[in-house]
C-alpha positions, 0 to 999 in steps of 0.5 A, a space after each residue: 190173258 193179262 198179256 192180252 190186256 197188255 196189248 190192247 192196252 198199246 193200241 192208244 199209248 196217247 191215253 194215261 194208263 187206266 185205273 186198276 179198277 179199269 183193268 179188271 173191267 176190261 179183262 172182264 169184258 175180254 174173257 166174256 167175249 171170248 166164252 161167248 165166242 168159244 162156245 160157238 166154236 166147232 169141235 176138233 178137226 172140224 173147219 167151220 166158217 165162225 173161226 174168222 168171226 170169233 177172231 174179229 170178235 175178239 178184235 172188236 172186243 178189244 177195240 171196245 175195251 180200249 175206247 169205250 165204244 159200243 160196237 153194234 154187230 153190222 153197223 158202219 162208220 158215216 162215210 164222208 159225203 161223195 162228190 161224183 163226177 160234174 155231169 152236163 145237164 141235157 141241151 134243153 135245160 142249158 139253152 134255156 139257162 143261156 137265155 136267162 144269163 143273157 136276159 140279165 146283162 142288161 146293165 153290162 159293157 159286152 166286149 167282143 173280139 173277131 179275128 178272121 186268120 185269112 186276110 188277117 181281119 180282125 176286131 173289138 167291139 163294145 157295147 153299151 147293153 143298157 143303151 146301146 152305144 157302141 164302138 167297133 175297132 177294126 184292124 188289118 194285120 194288127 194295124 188299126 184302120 177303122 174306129 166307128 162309134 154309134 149313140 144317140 142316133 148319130 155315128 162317128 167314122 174314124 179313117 185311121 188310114 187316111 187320118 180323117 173323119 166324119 159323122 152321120 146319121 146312125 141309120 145302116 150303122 148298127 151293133 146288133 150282130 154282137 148284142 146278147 139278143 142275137 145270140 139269144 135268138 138264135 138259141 131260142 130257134 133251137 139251132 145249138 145242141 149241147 155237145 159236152 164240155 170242155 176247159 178254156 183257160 182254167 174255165 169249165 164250159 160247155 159246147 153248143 154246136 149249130 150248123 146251117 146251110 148258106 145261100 149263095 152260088 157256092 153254098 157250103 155247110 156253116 158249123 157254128 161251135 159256141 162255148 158258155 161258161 158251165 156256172 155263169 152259162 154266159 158265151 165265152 167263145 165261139 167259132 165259125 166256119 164256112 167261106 171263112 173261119 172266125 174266131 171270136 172272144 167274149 168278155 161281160 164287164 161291169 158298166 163302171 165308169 172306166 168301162 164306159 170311156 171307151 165308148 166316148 168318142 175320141 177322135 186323134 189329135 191331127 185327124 181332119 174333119 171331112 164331109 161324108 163321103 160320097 160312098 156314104 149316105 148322107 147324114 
């Protein structure tokens, strides 16, 4: 029995040696638990499942001494708190989330870039949510060719292939495909249904699909793939295929004043001033 002790004693060789006093307390404890679990204990010969809980009597026993523990027959140690997997909510909620995270952007600079593979189309856009203004970039095969700004009613045209421009009236020239309203319209008609989740560039998002059918001589079926983030449910990206596939990227910026020059217009040193022309309206 001492060499028990002994043991048990070794179970926390951090702790100083306890006390004499201590030691016979244990050794107490110990021949208790074990009387008590042997008297339950079958006779010679005979298997009896209590065998394998007067060991883990002991055991606890042991464990009691060595700590001061009170161990509570079936109780459990408080398991950390688990953190199951992220599960998407369901497509009603999250159109109704995107719309809310829409609404407030109205004090955000929207960039957009649009790329078309075929043609080798492509633009960026800004534009100015709490007024409106806007810019649009258009490039063709990476080469710059089209600046149009459009505020206050008036629209600025730069020809960056003819090294020219010139100004009208605001009327036809609009931003409104890039605005959040748009998209919001469109996902308050119910025309996106959520179809899981996925990852783009470290960012956890999830997908929106709608698919339409155009108008036309040779209709074909529009698929339209939108992706918003899954903790700001803002759109991050989208593409569409039909006639054509674009891609395109959005970013939400805060309307700094760096953020806001590059909707002031600029027109390059050396381009000319030109009266509208005649495939314009006029002003």
């Amino acid at each position: 029995m001492d060499r028990l002790v002994q043991l048990v004693g070794q179970l926390a060789p951090e702790t100083a040696p306890p006390s004499p006093d201590a030691k016979a307390r244990q050794r107490a404890a110990l021949v208790r638990s074990i009387e008590a679990a042997g008297s339950a204990r079958p006779g010679p010969g005979r298997h009896h499942p209590r065998r394998r809980g007067w060991l883990l009597a002991v055991g606890a026993a042991a464990a009691a001494a060595v700590t001061g523990m009170v161990v509570v027959p079936g109780s459990r140690s408080p398991r950390p708190p688990s953190h199951p997997p992220y599960v998407a909510p369901g497509t009603s909620a999250v159109l109704t989330a995107v719309t809310g995270a829409l609404a407030g952007t109205g004090g955000d600079i929207e960039e957009v870039r649009q790329t078309v593979p075929m043609g080798q189309l492509g633009s960026t856009a800004w534009v100015d949510l709490a007024t409106g203004a806007c810019r649009v970039n258009t490039a063709v095969g990476g080469k710059l060719t089209l600046t149009v700004f459009v505020g206050d009613g008036h629209a600025v045209i730069i020809d960056h292939a003819n090294r020219q421009w010139w100004s009208r009236s605001s009327g036809g020239v609009t931003c409104e495909p890039l605005t959040p309203r748009t998209i919001a319209l469109d996902v308050a008609a119910g025309r996106y249904t959520l179809a899981g989740q996925g990852n783009i560039d470290g960012r956890r998002v999830l997908r929106l699909v709608s698919r339409a059918a155009t108008s036309g001589l040779h209709p074909v079926t529009k698929l339209t793939t939108l992706w918003v983030d899954a903790t700001t449910y803002l759109p991050v990206q989208s593409t569409t295929s039909g006639h054509l596939t674009e891609k395109t990227v959005f970013a939400w910026l805060p309307a700094t004043a760096n953020n806001r020059a590059v909707l002031e217009v600029a027109v390059p040193a050396g381009f000319r001033h030109v009266a509208t022309p005649s495939s314009q309206p006029p002003p």
